[in-house]
N, C-alpha and C positions, 0 to 999 in steps of 0.2 A: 588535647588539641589534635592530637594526629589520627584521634578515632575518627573525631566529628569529619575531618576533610576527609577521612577512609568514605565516612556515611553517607556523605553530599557525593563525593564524586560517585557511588553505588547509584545515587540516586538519578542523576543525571544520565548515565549509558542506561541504565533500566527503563527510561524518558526516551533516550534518543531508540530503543528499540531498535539494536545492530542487525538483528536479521531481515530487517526492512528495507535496509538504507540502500541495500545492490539495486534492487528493484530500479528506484529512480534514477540510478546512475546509467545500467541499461535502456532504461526508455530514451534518458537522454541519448544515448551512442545510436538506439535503432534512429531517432530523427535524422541522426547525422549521418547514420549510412544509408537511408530514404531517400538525402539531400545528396547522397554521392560523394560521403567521406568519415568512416569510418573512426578515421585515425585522428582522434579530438576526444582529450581527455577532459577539456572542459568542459565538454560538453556532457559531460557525465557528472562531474561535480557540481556543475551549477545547480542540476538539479537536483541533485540529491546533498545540498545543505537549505534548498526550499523547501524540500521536504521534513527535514529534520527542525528546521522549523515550523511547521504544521504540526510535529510531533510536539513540540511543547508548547504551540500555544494553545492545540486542541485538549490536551492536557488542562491546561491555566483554565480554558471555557470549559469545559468537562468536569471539572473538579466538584460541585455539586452530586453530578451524579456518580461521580466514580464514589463520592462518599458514601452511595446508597447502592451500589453494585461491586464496590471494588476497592474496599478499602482501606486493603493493600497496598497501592499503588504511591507512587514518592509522594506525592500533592497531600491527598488528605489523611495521608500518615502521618504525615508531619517532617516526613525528613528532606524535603525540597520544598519550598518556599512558594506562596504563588508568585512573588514579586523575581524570586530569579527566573522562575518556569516563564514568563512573558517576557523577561529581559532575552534570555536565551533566544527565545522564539525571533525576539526583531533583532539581536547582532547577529543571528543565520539570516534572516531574511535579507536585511542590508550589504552581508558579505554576497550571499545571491544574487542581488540585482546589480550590486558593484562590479565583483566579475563579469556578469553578463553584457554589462554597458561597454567596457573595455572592448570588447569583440566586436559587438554590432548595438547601437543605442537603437535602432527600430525594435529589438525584443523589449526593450522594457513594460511597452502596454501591455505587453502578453503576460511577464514578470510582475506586473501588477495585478492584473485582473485574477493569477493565480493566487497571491496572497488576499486577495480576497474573497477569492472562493474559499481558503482554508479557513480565514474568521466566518465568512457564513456559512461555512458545513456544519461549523461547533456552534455559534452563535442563534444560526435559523432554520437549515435545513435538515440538519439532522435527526429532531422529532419529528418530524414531516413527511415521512414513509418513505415511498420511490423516488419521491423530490432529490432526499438526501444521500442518497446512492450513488442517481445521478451524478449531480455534484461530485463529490469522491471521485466517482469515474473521469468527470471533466479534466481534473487536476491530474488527471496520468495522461489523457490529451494532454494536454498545455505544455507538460514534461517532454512528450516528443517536437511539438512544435520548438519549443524553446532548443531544445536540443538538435533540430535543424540549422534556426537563426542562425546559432554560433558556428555556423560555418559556411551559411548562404545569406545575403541579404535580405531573401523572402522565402520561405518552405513552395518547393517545387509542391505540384500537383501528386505525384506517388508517395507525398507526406501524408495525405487525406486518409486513403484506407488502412494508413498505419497509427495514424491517431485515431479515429473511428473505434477502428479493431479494438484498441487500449481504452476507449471511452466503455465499450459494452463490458469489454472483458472485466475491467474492473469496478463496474457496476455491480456487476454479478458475484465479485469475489468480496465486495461490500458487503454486499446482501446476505451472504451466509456469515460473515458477521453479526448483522445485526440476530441471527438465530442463534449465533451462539450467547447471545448478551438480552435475547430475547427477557429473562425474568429482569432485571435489572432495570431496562425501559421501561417497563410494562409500572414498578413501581415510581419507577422516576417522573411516568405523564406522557412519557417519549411515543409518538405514533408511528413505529416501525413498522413493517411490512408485518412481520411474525408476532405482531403485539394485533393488529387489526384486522389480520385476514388466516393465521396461525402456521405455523412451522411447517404443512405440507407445502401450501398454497408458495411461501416464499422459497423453498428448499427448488420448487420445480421451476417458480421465474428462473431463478438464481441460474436453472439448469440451461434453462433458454438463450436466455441473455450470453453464458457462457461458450454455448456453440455459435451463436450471431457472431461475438467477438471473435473464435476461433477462426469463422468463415473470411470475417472480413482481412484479419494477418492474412491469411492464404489467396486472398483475392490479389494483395497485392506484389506476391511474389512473380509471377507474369512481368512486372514491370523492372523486375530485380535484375543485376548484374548474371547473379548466378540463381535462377529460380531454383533449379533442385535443388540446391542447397536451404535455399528459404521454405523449400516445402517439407525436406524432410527433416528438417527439426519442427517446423510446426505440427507435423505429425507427429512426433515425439511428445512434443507439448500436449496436444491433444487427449493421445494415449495416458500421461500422468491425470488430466484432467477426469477425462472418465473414472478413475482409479477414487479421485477425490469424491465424485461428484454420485456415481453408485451407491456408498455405503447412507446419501444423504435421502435418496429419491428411494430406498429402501424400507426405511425408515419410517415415513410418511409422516404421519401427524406425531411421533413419538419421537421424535429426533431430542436428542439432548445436549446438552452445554457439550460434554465430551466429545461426542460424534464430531458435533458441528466444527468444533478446534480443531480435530482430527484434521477432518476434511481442509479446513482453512491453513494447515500446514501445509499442508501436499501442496495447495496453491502457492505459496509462497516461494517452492522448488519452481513450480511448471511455469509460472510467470516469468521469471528468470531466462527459461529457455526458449521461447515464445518471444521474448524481446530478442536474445539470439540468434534467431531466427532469421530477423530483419536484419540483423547486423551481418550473420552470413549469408545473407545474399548481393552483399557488396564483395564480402572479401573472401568467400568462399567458406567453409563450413572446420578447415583446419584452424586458423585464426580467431575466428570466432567459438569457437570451445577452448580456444587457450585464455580466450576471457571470462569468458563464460563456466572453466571448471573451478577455478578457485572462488569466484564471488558465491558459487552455488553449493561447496565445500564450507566456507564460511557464514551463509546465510543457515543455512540446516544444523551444522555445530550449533552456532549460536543460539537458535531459535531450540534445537534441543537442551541448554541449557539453562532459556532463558524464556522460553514460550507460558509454556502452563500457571509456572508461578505470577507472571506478569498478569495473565489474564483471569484465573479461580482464586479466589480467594481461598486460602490455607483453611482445612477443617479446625474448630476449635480445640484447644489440649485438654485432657479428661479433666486435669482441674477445674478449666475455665469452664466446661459441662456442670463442674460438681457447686462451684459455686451460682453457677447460671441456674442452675437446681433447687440448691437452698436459697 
């Protein structure tokens, strides 16, 4: 008995994907230091237990194909359920939007419209090339907007180029996703950007989009408490990003599952500090690294621990070779 709960509960944090979860909690705080208050913790939780709902119900809709790219993964290994992997999904959603109502009931639309962009990324947009990007990208929007609400009644104007910013950048850091997962779609039917148009072609949007995004954080420092301080971690940011985004655009048409994960860690640091960013230029650039060092200590651990196996499937063991033989 106490294996099976060890194996279920493995399953679940392997689902929730710990090294993701800062992410949303920073966009939430950038909202809210846009909107000119840094210091809202819920503003960080809310979003990022909607996120963590998109983690298992994109899962619960995905589960097909992770069977034919991934399948490893809790769902169709067998050792998480679809039936809890969608429960999970709506008791985070419902804790989401409960929280969020508490603080200000006008975010709710916005609360909704995001849980439904998480069923239609998995459900419609997802095979759909840059459609599905998109989308992705929208949902880290929505995460700062929301993440404003909860501390103004309606997101001032200086929220725009900091959801924008978040809308491209994470577009882009979609996108080298789908190249890393490129063969897996490709059997699944999926019409991803590097399934349609191939691994250079989307390695380089990816590159674009990624500096658009960059551009627009830093456009909206100007309007920041402390602009140097929001400019010079976005240059920070930037500098990791290059770092990512080089070994991709090198590559060209040969880019590989490996590369592309590579690369899509290193994002997973720089987005982090790029949300940072926004939040020190409310409160200045010492506070906001004292937020900013542990969630990005813990996001890297984790994803060091927990990254490659989640995403490649494990080589087969020389017996399971020798019998696949005979």
């Amino acid at each position: 008995m106490a294996g099976r709960w060890r194996r279920a509960l493995v399953a679940h944090v392997q689902t929730w994907r710990p090294y993701t979860l800062c992410h949303p909690a920073l966009l939430g705080l950038a909202g809210a230091a846009a909107a000119g208050d840094a210091a809202a913790p819920l503003s960080a939780l809310v979003p990022a237990l909607g996120w963590l709902s998109g983690h298992y119900l994109g899962d619960y809709f995905d589960r097909g194909l992770d069977a034919i790219g991934k399948p490893h993964r809790p769902i169709p290994s067998g050792r998480l359920s679809a039936e809890a992997a969608l429960a999970g999904g709506l008791v985070c959603a419902v804790a989401s939007a409960a929280l969020a109502a508490l603080l200000n009931w006008r975010v709710l639309p916005v609360v909704a419209i995001a849980l439904l962009g998480i069923v239609g990324y998995s459900k419609i947009f997802k095979k759909r090339g840059v459609a599905g990007n998109l989308v992705r990208g929208a949902l880290s929007a929505l995460a700062v907007v929301i993440g404003a609400m909860l501390v103004v009644p309606a997101p001032p104007w200086a929220v725009l180029p900091v959801a924008l910013g978040f809308l491209v950048h994470d577009t882009a850091s979609n996108l080298v996703g789908t190249v890393r997962d490129v063969d897996g779609d490709r059997t699944g039917g999926y019409r991803s950007v590097p399934v349609r148009r191939g691994v250079r072609h989307a390695g380089r949007l990816a590159a674009g989009l990624y500096t658009g995004g960059v551009l627009l954080i830093a456009a909206a420092g100007p309007l920041a408490a402390n602009p140097l301080a929001h400019l010079a971690l976005t240059a920070l940011a930037a500098l990791a990003g290059t770092a990512a985004f080089v070994p991709l655009l090198r590559r060209g048409a040969t880019i590989g599952r490996t590369t592309a994960l590579r690369s899509h860690e290193v994002l997973v640091g720089e987005r982090l500090v790029l949300a940072a960013a926004v939040v020190a230029g409310t409160t200045g650039v010492a506070p906001a690294l004292a937020v900013l060092a542990p969630m990005l200590v813990f996001s890297l651990a984790a994803q060091a621990v927990m990254r490659t196996g989640h995403e490649i499937p494990p080589a087969p063991s020389l017996s399971r070779r020798k019998d696949t033989i005979a």
